[in-house]
C-alpha positions as CSV (number, residue, x, y, z in Angstrom):
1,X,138.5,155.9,101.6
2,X,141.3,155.0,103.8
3,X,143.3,152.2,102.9
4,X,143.8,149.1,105.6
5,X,147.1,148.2,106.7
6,X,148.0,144.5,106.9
7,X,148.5,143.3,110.2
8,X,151.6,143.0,111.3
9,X,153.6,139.4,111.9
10,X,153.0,139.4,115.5
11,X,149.1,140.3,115.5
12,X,149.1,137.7,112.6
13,X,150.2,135.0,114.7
14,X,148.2,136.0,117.7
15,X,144.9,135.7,115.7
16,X,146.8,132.1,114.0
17,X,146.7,131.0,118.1
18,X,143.5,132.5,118.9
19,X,142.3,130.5,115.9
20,X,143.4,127.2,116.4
21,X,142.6,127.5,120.4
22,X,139.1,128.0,119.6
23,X,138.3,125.2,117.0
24,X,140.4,123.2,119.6
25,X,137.6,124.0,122.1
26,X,134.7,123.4,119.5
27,X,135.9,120.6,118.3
28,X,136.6,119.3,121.9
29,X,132.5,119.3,122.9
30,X,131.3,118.7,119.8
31,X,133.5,115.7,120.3
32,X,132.0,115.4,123.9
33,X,128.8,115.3,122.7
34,X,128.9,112.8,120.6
35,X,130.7,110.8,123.1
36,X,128.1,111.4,125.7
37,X,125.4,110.8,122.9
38,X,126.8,107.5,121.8
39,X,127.5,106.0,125.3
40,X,123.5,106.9,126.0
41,X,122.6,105.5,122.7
42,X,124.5,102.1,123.2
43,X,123.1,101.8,126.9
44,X,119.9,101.9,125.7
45,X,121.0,99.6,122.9
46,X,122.3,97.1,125.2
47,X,119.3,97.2,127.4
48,X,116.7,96.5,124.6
49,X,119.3,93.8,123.2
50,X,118.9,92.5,126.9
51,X,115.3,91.2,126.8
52,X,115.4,90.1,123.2
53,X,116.2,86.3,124.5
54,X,113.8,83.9,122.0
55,X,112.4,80.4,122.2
56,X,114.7,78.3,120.1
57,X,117.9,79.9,120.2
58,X,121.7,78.7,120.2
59,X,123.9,80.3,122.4
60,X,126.7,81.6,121.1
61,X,130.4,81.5,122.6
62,X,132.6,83.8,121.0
63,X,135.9,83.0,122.4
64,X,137.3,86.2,120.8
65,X,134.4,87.8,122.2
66,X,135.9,86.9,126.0
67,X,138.3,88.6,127.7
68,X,139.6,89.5,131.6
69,X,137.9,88.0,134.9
70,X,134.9,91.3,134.7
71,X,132.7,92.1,132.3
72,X,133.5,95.7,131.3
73,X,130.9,98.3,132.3
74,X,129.0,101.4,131.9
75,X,131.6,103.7,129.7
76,X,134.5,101.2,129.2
77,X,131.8,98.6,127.5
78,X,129.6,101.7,125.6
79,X,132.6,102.9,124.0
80,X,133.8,98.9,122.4
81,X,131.3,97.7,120.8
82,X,129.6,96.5,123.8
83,X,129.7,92.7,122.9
84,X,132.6,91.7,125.1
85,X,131.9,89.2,128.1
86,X,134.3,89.0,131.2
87,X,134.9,85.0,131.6
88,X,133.2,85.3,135.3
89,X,129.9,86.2,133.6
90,X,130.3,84.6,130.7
91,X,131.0,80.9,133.1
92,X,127.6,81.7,134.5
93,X,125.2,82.4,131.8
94,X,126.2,79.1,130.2
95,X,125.6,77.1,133.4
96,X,122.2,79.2,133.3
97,X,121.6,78.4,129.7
98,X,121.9,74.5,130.7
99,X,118.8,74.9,132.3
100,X,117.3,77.3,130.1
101,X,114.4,75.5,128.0
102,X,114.5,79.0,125.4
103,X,118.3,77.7,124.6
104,X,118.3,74.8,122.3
105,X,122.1,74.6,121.5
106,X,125.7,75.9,122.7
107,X,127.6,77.2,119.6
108,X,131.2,77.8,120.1
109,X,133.5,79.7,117.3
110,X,137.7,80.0,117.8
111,X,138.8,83.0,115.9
112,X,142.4,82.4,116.4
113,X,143.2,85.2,118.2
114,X,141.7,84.8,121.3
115,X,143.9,86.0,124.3
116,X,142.5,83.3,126.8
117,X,145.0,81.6,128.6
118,X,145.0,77.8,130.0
119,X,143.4,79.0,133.6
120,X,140.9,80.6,131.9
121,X,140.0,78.1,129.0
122,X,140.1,75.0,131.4
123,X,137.0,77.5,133.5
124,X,135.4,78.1,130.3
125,X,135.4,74.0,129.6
126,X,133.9,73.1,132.6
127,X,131.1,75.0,132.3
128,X,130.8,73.5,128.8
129,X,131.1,69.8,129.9
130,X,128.8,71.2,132.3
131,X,126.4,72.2,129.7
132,X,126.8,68.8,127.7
133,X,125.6,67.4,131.0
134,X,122.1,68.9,130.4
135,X,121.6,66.4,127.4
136,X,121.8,69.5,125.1
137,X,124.2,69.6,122.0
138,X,127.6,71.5,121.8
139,X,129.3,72.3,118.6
140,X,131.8,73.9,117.6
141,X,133.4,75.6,114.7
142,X,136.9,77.6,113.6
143,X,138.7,78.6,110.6
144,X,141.6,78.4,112.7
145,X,142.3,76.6,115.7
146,X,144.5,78.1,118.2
147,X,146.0,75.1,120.3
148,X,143.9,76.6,123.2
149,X,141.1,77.5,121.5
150,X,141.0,73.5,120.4
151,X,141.0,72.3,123.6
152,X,138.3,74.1,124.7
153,X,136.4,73.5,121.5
154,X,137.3,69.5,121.8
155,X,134.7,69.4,125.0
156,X,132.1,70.0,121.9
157,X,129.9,67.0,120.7
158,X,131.0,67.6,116.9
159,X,133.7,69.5,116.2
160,X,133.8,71.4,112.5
161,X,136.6,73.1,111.0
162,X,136.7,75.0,107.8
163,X,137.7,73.1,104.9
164,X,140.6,75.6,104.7
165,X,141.3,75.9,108.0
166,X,144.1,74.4,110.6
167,X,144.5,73.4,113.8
168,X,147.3,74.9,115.6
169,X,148.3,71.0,117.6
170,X,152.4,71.1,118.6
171,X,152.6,71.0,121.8
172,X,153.6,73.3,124.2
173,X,156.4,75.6,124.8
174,X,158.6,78.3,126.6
175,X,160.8,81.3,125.3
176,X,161.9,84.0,127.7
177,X,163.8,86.9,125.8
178,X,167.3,88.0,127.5
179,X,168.5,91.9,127.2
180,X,171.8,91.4,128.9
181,X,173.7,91.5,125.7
182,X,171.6,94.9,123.9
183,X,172.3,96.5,127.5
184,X,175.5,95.9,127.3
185,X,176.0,97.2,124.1
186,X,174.4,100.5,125.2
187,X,176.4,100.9,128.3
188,X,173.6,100.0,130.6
189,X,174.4,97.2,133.7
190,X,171.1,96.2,135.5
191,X,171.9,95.1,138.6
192,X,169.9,92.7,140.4
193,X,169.3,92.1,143.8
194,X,167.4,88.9,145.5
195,X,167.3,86.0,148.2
196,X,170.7,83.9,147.8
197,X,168.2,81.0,148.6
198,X,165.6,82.1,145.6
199,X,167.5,80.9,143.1
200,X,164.1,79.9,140.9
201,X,163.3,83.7,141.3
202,X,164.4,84.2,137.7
203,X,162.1,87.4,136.2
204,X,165.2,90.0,137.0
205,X,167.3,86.9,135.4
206,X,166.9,88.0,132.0
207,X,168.3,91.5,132.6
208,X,172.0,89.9,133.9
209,X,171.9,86.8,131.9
210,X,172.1,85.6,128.2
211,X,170.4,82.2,128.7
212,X,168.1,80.0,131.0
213,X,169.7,79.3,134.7
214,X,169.1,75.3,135.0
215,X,166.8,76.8,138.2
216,X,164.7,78.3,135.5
217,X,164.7,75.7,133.1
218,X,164.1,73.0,135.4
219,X,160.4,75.0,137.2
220,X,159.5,76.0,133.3
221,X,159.7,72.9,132.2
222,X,157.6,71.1,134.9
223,X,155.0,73.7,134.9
224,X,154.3,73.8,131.0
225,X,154.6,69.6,131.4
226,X,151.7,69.8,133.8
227,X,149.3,71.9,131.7
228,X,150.1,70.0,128.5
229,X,149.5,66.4,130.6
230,X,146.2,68.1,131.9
231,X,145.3,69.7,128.5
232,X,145.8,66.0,126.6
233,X,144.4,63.8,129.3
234,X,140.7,66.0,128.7
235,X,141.3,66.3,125.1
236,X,141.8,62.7,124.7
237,X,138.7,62.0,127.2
238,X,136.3,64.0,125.0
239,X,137.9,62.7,121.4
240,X,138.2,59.2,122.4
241,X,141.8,59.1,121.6
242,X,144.9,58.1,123.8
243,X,146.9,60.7,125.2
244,X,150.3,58.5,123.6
245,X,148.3,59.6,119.9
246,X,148.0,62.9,120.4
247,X,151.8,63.6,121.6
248,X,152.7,61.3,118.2
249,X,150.2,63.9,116.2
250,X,151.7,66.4,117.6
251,X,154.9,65.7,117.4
252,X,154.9,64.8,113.6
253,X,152.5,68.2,113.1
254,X,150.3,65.3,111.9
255,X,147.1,67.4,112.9
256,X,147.7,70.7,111.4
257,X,146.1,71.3,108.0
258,X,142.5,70.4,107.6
259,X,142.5,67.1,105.8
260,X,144.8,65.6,109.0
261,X,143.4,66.9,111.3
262,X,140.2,64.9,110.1
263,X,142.3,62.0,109.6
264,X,143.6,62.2,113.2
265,X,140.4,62.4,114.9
266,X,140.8,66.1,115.9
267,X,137.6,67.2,114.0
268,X,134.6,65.4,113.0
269,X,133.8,67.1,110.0
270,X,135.1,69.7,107.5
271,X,132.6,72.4,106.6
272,X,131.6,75.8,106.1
273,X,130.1,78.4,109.2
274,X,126.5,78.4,106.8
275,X,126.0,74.4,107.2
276,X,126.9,74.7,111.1
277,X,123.8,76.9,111.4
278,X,122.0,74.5,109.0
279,X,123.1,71.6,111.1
280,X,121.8,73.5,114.4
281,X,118.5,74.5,112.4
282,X,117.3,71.1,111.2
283,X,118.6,68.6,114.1
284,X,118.5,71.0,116.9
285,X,115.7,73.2,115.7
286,X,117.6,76.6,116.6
287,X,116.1,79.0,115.1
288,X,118.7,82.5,115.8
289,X,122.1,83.0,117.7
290,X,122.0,84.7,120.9
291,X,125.2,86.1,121.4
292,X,126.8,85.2,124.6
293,X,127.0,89.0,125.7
294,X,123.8,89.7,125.7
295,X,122.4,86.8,127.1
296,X,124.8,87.3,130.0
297,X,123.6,90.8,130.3
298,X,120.1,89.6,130.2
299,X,120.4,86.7,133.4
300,X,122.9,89.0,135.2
301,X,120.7,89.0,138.6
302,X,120.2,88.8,142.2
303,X,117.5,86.1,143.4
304,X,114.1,88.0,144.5
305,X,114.0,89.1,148.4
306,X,117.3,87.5,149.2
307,X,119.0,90.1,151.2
308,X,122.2,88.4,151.9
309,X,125.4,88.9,149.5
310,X,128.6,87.2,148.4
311,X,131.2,90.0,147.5
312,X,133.5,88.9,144.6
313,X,136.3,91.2,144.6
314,X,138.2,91.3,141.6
315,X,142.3,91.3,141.2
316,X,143.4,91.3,138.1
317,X,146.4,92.7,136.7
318,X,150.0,93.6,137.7
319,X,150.5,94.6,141.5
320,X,150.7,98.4,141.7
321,X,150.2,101.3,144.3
322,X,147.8,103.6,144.5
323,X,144.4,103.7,142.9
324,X,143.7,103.3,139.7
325,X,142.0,106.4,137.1
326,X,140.0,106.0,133.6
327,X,140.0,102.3,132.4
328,X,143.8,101.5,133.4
329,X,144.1,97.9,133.7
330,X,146.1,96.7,137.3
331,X,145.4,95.2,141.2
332,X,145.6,98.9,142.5
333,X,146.6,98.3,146.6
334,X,144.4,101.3,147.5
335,X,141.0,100.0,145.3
336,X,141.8,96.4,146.7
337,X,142.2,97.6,150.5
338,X,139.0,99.9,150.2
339,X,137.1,96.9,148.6
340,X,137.6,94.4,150.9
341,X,137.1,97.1,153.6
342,X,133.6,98.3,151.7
343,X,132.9,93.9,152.0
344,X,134.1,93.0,155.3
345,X,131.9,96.0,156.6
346,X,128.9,95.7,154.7
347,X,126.4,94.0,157.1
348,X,124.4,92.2,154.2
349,X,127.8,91.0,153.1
350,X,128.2,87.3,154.7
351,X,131.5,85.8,152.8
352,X,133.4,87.4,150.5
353,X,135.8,85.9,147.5
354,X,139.0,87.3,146.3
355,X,139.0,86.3,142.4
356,X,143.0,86.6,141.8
357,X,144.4,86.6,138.4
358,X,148.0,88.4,138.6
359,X,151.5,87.5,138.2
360,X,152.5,90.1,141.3
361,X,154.1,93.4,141.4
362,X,155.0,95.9,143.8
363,X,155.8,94.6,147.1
364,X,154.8,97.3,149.2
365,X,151.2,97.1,147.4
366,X,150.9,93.6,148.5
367,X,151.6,94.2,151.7
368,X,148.6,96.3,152.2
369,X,146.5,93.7,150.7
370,X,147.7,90.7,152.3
371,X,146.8,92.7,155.6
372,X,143.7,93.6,154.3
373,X,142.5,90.2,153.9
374,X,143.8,89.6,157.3
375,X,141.5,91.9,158.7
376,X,138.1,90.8,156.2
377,X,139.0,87.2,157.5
378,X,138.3,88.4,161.1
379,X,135.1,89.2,160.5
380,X,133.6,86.7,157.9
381,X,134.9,84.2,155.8
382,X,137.1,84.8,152.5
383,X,137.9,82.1,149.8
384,X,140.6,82.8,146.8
385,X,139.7,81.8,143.8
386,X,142.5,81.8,141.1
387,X,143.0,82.0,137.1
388,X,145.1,81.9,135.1
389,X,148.0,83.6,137.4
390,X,148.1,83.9,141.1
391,X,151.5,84.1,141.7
392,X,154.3,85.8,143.8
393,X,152.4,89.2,145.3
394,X,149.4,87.3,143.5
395,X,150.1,84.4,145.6
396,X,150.8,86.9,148.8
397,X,147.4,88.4,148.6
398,X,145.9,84.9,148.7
399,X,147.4,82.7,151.3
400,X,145.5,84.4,154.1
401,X,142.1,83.4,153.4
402,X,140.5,80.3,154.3
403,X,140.3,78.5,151.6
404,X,142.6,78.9,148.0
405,X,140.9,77.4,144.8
406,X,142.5,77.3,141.3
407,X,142.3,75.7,138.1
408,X,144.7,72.6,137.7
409,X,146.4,74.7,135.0
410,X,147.0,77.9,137.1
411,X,150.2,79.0,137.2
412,X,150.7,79.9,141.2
413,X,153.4,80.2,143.8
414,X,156.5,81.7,143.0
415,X,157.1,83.1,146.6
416,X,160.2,85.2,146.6
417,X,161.2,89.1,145.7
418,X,163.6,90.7,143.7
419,X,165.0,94.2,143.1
420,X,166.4,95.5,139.9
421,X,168.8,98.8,139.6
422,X,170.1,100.2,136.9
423,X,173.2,101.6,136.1
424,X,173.9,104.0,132.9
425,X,177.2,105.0,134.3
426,X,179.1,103.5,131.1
427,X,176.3,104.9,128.7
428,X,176.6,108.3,129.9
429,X,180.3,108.6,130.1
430,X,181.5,105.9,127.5
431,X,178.9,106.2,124.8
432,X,177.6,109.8,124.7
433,X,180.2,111.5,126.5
434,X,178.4,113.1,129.3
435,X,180.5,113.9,132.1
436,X,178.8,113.8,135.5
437,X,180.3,115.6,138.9
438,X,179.0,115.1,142.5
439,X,178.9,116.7,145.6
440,X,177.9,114.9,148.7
441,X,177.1,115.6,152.4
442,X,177.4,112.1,153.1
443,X,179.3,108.7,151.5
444,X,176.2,106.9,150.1
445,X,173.9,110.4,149.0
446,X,173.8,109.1,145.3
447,X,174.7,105.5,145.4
448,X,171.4,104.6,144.1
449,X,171.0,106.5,140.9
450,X,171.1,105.7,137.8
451,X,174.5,107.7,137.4
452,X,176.6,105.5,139.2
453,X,176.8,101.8,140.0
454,X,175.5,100.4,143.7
455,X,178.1,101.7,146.3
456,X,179.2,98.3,148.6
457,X,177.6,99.9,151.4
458,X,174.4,100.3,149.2
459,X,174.1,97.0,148.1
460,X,174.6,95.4,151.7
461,X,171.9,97.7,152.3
462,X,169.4,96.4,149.5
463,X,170.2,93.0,150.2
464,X,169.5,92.7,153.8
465,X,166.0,94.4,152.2
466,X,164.9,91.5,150.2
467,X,166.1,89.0,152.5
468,X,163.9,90.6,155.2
469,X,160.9,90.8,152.8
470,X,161.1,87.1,151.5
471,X,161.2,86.2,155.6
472,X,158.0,88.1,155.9
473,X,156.6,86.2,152.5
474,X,157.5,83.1,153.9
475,X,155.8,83.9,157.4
476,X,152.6,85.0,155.5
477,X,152.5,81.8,153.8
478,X,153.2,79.6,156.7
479,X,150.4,81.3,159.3
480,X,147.9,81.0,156.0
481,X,149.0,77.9,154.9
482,X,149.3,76.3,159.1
483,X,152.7,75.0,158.2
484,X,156.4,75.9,159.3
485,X,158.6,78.6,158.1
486,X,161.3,75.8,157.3
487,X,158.5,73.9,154.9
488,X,157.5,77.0,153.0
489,X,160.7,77.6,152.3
490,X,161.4,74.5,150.8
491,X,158.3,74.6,148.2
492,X,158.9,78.5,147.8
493,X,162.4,80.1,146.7
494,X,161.2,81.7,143.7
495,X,159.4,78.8,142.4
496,X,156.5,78.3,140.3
497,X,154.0,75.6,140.2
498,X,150.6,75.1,138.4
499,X,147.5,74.6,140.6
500,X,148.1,70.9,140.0
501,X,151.0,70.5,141.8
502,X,150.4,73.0,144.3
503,X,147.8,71.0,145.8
504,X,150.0,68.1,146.3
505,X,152.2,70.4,148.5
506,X,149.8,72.6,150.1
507,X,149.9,75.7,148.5
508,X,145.6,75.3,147.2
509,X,142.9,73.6,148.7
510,X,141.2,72.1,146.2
511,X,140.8,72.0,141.9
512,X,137.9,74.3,140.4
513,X,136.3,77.5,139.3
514,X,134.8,80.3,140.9
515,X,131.6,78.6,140.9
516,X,133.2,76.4,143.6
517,X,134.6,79.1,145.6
518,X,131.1,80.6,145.5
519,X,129.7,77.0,146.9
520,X,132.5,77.2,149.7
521,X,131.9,80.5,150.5
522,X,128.4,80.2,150.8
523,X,128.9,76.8,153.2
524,X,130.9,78.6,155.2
525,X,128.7,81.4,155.8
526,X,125.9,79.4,156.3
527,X,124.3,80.6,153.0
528,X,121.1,78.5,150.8
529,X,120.8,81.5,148.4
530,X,122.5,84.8,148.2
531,X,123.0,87.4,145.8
532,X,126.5,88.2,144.5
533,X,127.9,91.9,144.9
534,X,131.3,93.1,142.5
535,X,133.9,95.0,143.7
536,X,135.8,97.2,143.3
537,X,132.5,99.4,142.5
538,X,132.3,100.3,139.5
539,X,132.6,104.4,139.1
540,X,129.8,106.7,137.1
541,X,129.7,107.2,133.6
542,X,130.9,110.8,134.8
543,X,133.5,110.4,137.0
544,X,134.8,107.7,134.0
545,X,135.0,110.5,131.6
546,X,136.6,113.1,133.3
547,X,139.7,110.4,134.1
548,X,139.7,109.3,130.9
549,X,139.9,113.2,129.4
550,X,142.0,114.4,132.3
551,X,144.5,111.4,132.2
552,X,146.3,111.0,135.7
553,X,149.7,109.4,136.6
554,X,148.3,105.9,136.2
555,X,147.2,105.8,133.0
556,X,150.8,104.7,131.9
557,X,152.0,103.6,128.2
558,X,151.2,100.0,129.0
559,X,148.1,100.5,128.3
560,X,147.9,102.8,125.2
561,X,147.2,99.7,123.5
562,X,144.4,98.5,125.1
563,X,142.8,101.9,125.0
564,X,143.2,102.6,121.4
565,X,141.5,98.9,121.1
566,X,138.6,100.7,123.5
567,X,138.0,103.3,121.3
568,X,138.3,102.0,117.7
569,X,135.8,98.9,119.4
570,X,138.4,96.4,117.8
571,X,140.3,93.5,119.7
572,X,143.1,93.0,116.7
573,X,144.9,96.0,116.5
574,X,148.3,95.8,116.7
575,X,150.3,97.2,120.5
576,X,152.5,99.7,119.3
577,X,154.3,98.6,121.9
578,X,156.3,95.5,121.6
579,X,156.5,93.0,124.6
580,X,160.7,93.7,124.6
581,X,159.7,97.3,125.1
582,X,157.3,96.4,127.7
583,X,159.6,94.3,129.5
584,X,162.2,96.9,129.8
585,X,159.6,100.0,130.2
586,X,158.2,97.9,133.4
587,X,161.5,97.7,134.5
588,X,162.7,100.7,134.0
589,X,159.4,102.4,136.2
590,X,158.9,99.9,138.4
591,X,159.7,101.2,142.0
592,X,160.9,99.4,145.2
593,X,161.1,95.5,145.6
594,X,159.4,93.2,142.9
595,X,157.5,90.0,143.9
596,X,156.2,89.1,140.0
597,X,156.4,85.8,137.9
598,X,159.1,85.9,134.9
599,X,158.1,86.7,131.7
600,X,157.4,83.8,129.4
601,X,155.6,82.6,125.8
602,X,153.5,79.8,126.1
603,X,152.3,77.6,123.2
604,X,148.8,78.5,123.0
């Protein structure tokens, strides 16, 4: 018998690769499989949860259960765990629940950590006072109250807290974090460029400075006044307290812990989540929660043989170019040009509203769009209907149509542009010792890198730039708007105001939801009853998949944390990327001129 040789080192490690590529590829469509097998599954889940709507039953609002403008769907909602509700939906099927006789009851439960902001919540609340108006009972209950999550839970007829719990009651404030000092430690100058005039234009501000300008300061401080003056004056309406009490309470933190908050008239009661369902079961007679999801899901429709449609186009997110891939987050220029393209030429299409939640972005991105609703608004009508944000290139998009609606606690406006451009000339030379030498065909050939710092020539160059695009912003505003150049100007500069104020100086048309712009949409079309059409459309399960899988250039790190919440189905995972690394990272990528809304904390 012959003996075997051992193979040698390289054959060894071939059959090593060989190896690990082909458990790679098993374990890759197994993987796929199960993927495909679970987002089947859950459909079917979801569609049998859909008609399970019972005499009897309490609705249930989840606020940590709501989250964006659109309800995620097909693979993006299979792979969570397919109970989230987009606030658009979730609006509706509580108005719809009013007039429900199966629901008995509105439940609502504040987890503490819901990411709702004041535009949103203050939509949310109508809908509820709206619900209250049926003569059906609201309640409402939290281990811990965020501030925002107690104003919207204050519009409840009793309002319970654990016995344990808090109430997070302090009022409301700003912090914008400054990297001038850390970039100058590393060597790193960021040069900004803007308007001389747009001095409230502050988001590149915290690149070059240390502190607040008084410009800042000043527009912060009136905008968070006006949403905690709106935010008191309801919670004091629904508690029957004075406005003048509630700024005492929260100034002494007189409100916080469980026992004062009582004491102060915040909450009626202090209890556990078992007697809130025994409460709703013996005075109510609700018999089982319906969760708000599903019950969305299960009213989601068009009326019977009505052909005509209202498109509801969706813009939420940071203005970017291009289109968007997988489940990346963003108002892609592309997606929001071919939407309102796919609306304004769809014959059963009669009015079409822009829902705009964004604090901007790329300029040249919202150029497109703004033209784009130019050309819809030619053929049939098109109302704006804000959230929480619509502001700088959010704003842009907007001001053509023929009507703007927003929340009294929108934060809007902030026309003006910026340009940021950094220089790592000290890094590279100073710090690390990296020696850099040029040769040119012409004076200015690398005057913009990252290398070197702005040549004079250069930065003559990028100013006459944003003063030419803030002339155009201004323009845009003033033919939407029918005012003058000279008045836009004087209500624009950067600043920001919340919808509130921009009534008052003709920046909106009126206070409300997007229930209202669907009313003024529908009355300018000439519309009784219509059904309502979402856009962008929403792509296959397949075509989903093989984005997700294959990646793509916009599927970018801002969102890593968002996806790993996706596919773990959790909503409390921690980003592991901090909002100081997101600040910079957006800098740092973002191409061209800016028109976004600075960076700041609010109290929530």
């Amino acid at each position: 018998m012959s003996e075997k040789k051992p193979l040698s080192f390289g054959a060894t490690l071939l059959a090593s690769a060989l190896g690990v590529v082909a458990v790679s590829v098993v374990t890759g469509i197994v993987m796929l499989i199960v993927m495909i097998g679970t987002v089947a599954s859950l459909s079917k889940l979801d569609k049998k949860e859909a008609a399970a709507t019972k005499p009897q039953s309490v609705l249930d609002v989840d606020l940590g259960r709501i989250a964006g403008d659109r309800t995620p769907g097909g693979l993006e909602q299979s792979l969570g765990d397919g109970k989230t509700v987009g606030l658009v939906d979730a609006c509706r099927a509580i108005r719809e629940a009013a007039g429900d006789a199966r629901v008995v009851a509105l439940r609502v439960t504040d987890p503490g950590t819901s990411t709702l902001s004041w535009g949103s919540l203050t939509e949310l609340r109508d809908a509820i006072e709206e619900f209250r108006q049926s003569g059906k009972p609201v309640v409402s209950f939290a281990t811990m109250h965020s501030q925002g999550g107690y104003y919207l839970c204050s519009a409840a007829d009793m309002v319970c807290l654990h016995p344990s719990g808090m109430v997070d009651f302090r009022g409301m404030g700003a912090q914008v974090m400054y990297y001038k000092d850390m970039l100058d430690k590393l060597g790193v100058e960021m040069q900004l460029i803007r308007p001389e005039s747009c001095t409230y234009k502050s988001a590149g501000e915290v690149y070059t400075m240390n502190h607040m300008s008084p410009d800042n300061r000043e527009q912060i401080r009136a905008y968070i006044g006006s949403i905690w003056r709106t935010a008191t004056a309801r919670i004091a309406a629904s508690r029957g307290l004075t406005v003048e009490r509630l700024n005492a309470t929260a100034d002494a933190l007189e409100g916080c812990m469980a026992g004062d908050a009582l004491r102060a008239g915040l909450v009626d009661t202090l209890c556990f989540e078992t007697d809130v369902h025994q409460l709703l079961r013996e005075r109510h007679g609700g018999s089982q929660l319906l969760p708000l999801g599903q019950y969305a899901s299960a009213t989601k429709h068009n009326p019977a043989g009505t052909r005509d449609r209202i498109a509801v186009i969706y813009a939420e997110g940071n203005v970017v170019d291009g289109s968007s891939r997988g489940f990346a987050d963003g108002v892609y220029g592309d997606d929001i040009v071919k939407a309102l393209r796919q609306a304004s030429d769809n014959d059963r299409v009669k009015a079409i509203v822009l829902r705009v939640n964004s604090p901007g972005g790329q300029a040249t991105a919202s150029e497109a769009m703004t033209n784009a609703v130019r050309q819809a608004r030619e053929k049939k009508p098109v109302v704006v209907s804000m959230g929480d944000l619509a502001a700088s290139a959010g704003y842009e998009i907007s001001c053509l149509a023929d009507c703007i609606v927003a929340q009294p606690t929108t934060v809007t406006g902030s026309i003006g542009v910026f340009g940021t451009v950094p220089s790592a000339e000290k890094l590279l030379g100073k710090k690390l010792g990296l020696n850099i030498d040029t040769v040119l065909t012409n004076r200015n050939a690398a005057s913009m890198t990252m290398t070197s710092r702005l040549s004079p020539a250069a930065r003559a160059m990028m100013e006459r730039n944003v003063e030419d695009f803030y002339r155009v912003f201004l323009s845009r505003v003033a033919e939407g708007r029918h005012m003058t150049v000279d008045e836009v100007h004087k209500i624009a500069r950067g600043r920001v105001w919340t919808g509130a104020d921009a009534v008052g100086i003709g920046l909106v048309d009126t206070l409300g939801g997007i229930d209202l712009a669907l009313r003024i949409a529908a009355a300018k079309a000439g519309l009784e009853s219509y059904g309502v059409t979402e856009y962008p459309l929403e792509k296959d399960t397949w075509t989903q998949l093989s984005e997700l899988l294959g990646g793509g250039a916009a599927d970018t790190d801002l969102r890593l944390a968002d996806k790993a919440r996706l596919a773990l189905g959790v909503r409390s995972l921690p980003a592991p990327l901090t909002q100081t690394e997101l600040d910079l990272r957006y800098a740092a990528t973002s191409e061209g001129l800016q028109a976004r809304l600075p960076f700041v904390v609010l109290g929530m």
